[in-house]
C-alpha positions in Angstrom: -12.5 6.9 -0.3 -9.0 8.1 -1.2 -6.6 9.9 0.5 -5.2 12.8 -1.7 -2.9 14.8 0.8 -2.0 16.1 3.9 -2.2 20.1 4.8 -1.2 22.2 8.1 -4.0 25.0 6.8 -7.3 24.3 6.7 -8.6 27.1 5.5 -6.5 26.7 2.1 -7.6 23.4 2.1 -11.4 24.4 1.9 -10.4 26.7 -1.3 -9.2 23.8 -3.4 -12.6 21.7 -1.5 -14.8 24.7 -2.8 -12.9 24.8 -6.3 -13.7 21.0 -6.9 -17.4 21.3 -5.6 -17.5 23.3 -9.1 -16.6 20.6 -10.8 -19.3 18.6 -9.1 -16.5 16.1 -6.9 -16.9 15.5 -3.3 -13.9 15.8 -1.4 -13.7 15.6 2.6 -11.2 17.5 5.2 -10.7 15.6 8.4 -8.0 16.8 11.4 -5.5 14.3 11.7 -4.5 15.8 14.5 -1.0 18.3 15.9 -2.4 21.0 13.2 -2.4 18.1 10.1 -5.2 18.1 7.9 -6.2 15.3 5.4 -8.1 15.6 1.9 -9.9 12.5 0.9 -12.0 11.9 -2.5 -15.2 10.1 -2.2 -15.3 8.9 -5.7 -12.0 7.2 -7.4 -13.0 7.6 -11.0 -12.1 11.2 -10.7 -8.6 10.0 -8.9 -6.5 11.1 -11.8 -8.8 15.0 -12.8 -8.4 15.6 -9.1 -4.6 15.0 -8.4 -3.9 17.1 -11.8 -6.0 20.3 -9.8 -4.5 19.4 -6.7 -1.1 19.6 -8.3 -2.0 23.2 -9.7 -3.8 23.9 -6.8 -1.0 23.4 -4.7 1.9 25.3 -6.6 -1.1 28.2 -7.0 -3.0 28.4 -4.3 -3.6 31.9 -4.2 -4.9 32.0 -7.7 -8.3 34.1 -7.9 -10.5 31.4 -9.5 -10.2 29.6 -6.1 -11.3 32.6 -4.3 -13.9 33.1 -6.8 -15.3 29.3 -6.1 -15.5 29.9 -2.7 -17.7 32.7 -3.1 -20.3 30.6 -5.8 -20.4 27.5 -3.3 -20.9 29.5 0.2 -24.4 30.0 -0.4 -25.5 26.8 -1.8 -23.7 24.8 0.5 -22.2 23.9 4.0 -18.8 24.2 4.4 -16.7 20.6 4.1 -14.4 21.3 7.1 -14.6 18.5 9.6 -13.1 18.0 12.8 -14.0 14.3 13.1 -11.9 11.9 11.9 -13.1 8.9 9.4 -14.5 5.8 11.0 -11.2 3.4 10.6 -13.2 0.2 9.3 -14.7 2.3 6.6 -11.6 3.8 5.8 -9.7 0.2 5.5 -12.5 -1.2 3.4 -12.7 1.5 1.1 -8.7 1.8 0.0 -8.4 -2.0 -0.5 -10.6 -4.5 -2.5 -11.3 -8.1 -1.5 -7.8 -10.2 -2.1 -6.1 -6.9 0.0 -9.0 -7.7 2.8 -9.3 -11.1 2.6 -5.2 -11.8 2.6 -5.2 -9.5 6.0 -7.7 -11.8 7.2 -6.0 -15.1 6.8 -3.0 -13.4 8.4 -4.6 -12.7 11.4 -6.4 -15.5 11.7 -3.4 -17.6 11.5 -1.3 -15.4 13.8 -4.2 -16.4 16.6 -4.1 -19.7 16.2 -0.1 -19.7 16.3 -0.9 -17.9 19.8 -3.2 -20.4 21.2 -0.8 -23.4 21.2 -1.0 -24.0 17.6 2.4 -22.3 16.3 4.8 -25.6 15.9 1.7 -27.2 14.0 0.9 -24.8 11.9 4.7 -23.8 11.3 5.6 -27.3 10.4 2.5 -27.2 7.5 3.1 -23.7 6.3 6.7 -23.0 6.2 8.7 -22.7 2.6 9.9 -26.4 1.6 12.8 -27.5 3.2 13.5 -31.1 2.2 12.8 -33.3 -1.6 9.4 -34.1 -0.9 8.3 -31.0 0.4 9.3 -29.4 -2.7 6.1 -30.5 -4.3 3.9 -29.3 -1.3 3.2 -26.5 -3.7 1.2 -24.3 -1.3 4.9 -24.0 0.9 6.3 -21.8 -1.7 3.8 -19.0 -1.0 2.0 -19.8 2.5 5.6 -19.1 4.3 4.5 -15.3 3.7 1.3 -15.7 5.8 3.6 -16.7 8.8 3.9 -13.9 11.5 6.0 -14.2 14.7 5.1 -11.3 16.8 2.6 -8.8 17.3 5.1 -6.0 15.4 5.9 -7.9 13.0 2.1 -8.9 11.7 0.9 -5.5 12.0 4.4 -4.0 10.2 3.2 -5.9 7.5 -0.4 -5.8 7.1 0.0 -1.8 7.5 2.0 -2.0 4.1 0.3 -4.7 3.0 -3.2 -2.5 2.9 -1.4 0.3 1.9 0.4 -0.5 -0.9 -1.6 -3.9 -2.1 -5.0 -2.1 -1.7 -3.5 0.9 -3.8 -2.2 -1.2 -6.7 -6.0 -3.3 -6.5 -7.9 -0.4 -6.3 -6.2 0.2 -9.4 -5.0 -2.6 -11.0 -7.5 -5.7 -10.3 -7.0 -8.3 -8.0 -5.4 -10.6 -10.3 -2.3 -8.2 -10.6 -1.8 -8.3 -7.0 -2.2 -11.7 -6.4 0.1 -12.1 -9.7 2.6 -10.3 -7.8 1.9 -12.1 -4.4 2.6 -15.7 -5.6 5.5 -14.7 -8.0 7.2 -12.5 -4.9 6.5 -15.1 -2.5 8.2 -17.8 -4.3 11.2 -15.5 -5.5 12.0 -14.0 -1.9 11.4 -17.1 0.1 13.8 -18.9 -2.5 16.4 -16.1 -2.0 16.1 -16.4 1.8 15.9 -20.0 2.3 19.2 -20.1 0.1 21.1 -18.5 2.7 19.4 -19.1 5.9 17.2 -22.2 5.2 13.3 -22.3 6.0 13.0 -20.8 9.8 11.5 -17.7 8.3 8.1 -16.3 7.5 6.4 -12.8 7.0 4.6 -11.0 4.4 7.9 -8.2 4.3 9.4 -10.2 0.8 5.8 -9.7 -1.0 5.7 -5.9 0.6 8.8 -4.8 -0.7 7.7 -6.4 -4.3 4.8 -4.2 -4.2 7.0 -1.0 -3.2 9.2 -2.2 -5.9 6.4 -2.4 -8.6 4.4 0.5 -7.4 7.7 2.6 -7.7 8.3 1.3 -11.3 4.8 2.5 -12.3 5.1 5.6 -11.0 8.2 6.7 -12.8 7.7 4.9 -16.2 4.2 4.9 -16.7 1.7 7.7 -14.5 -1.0 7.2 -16.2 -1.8 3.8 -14.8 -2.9 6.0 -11.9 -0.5 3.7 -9.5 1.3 6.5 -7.5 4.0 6.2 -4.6 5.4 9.4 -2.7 9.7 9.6 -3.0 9.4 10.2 1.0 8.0 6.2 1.2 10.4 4.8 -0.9 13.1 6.4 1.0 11.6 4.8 4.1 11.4 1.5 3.0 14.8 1.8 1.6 16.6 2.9 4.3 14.5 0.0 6.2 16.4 -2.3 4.3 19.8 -1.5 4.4 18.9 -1.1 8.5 18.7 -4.6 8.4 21.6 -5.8 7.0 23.5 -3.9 9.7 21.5 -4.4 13.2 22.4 -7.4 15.0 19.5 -7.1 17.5 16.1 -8.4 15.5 15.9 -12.0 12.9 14.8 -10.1 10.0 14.8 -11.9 6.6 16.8 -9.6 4.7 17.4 -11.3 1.9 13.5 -12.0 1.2 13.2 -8.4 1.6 15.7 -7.6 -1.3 14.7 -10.2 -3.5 11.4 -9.4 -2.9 11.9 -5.9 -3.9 14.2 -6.8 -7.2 11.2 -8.8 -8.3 8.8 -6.0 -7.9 10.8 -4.2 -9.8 11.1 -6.9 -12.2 7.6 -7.3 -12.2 6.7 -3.7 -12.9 8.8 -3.0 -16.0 7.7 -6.1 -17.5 4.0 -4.6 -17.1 5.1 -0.9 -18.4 6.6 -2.9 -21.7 3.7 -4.7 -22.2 1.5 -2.0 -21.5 3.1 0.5 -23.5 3.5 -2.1 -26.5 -0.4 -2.5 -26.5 -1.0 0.8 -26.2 
């Protein structure tokens, strides 16, 4: 299930739901609550048909053919509105694909056992090589990013993580995102352990490499079907520069903007060599 948009009318929501029902796609309304309304699709495949006649939809919405599709579905079948929300399991399962689940997994896991007595142990064999011979502990230069330090800072990341790795799988495959895990990982822990040493962890270097690749995608190449709203981006970027100027939290800045440059990196290599094949 995909999340298409978010309305403050229901009842113009159910025209466009009524107007795809024509086009035999299922697509649910559920109350997000404080008058917001959210559109989900049931079926992917039709991810890039649907966001075109949403984005018609939604500069005409008082066209007549959706007036007219309202009247063919209302006697052949229930109305779509719903006022429950979607179970949150199924919702996390079904925007992310196995490496997305499976890398929030070890994440957790990991932050309980740092929690149980177990965090200088498990710092001390995960952390990004610090000295000659841990330079050829090869696992250090990407198991740094599965190291959380507080509750805020694991969920921070596993909320992007699932929103913006489990977008590009869903997409992409998981060997793209676990291309850009390893190469991200390596590139942002090298940037931050450069200037600060190892005593930092976090998944935030690898996040801001997938912000930074799905924002390539987007602009340069749409019909990979890898989309990012402009409102995000300007989140996460104003994020950054936060950091750089509050003296209050240990945030790894510089993993955060190499991670990002590499995303970046990462996603115009992939539009050249998509657009060279193509």
């Amino acid at each position: 299930m995909i999340k298409l948009v978010t309305l403050n009318n229901p009842r113009m929501a159910q025209a466009y739901i009524d107007y795809m029902a024509t086009h035999d796609v299922v697509i649910q309304l559920f109350s997000e609550g404080e008058g917001q309304f959210s559109l989900w699709l049931d079926n992917e495949a039709q991810q890039d048909f649907v966001l075109s006649e949403l984005d018609a939809f939604l500069h005409d919405p008082s066209n007549p053919k959706y007036l007219a599709a309202s009247w063919s579905v209302k006697n052949t079948q229930q109305p779509n509105l719903q006022y429950a929300s979607p179970k949150l399991m199924t919702m996390i399962k079904e925007r992310a694909g196995p490496v997305t689940l499976g890398m929030m997994v070890i994440c957790s896991v990991i932050f309980v056992l740092q929690q149980i007595g177990l965090g200088r142990d498990i710092f001390a064999a995960l952390h990004f090589p610090a000295t000659q011979p841990q330079h050829w502990q090869l696992w250090r230069w990407v198991t740094h990013a599965l190291l959380h330090f507080s509750l805020l800072h694991i969920v921070f990341n596993l909320l992007w993580w699932w929103e913006f790795g489990g977008h590009i799988e869903k997409r992409l495959g998981g060997v793209t995102l676990l291309k850009i895990f390893v190469i991200s990982a390596v590139l942002s822990g090298a940037g931050q352990y450069w200037v600060g040493g190892a005593n930092f962890g976090g998944l935030s270097g690898v996040v801001y490499a997938l912000l930074g690749y799905q924002w390539m995608l987007s602009q340069y190449l749409p019909s990979a079907g890898v989309r990012i709203e402009k409102p995000i981006i300007a989140f996460m970027l104003f994020w950054l520069v936060l950091g750089y100027f509050q003296p209050f939290l240990a945030i790894a800045n510089t993993a955060h903007l190499v991670g990002l440059i590499a995303g970046v990196g990462l996603g115009l290599s992939d539009v050249w060599r998509w657009r060279q094949a193509s």
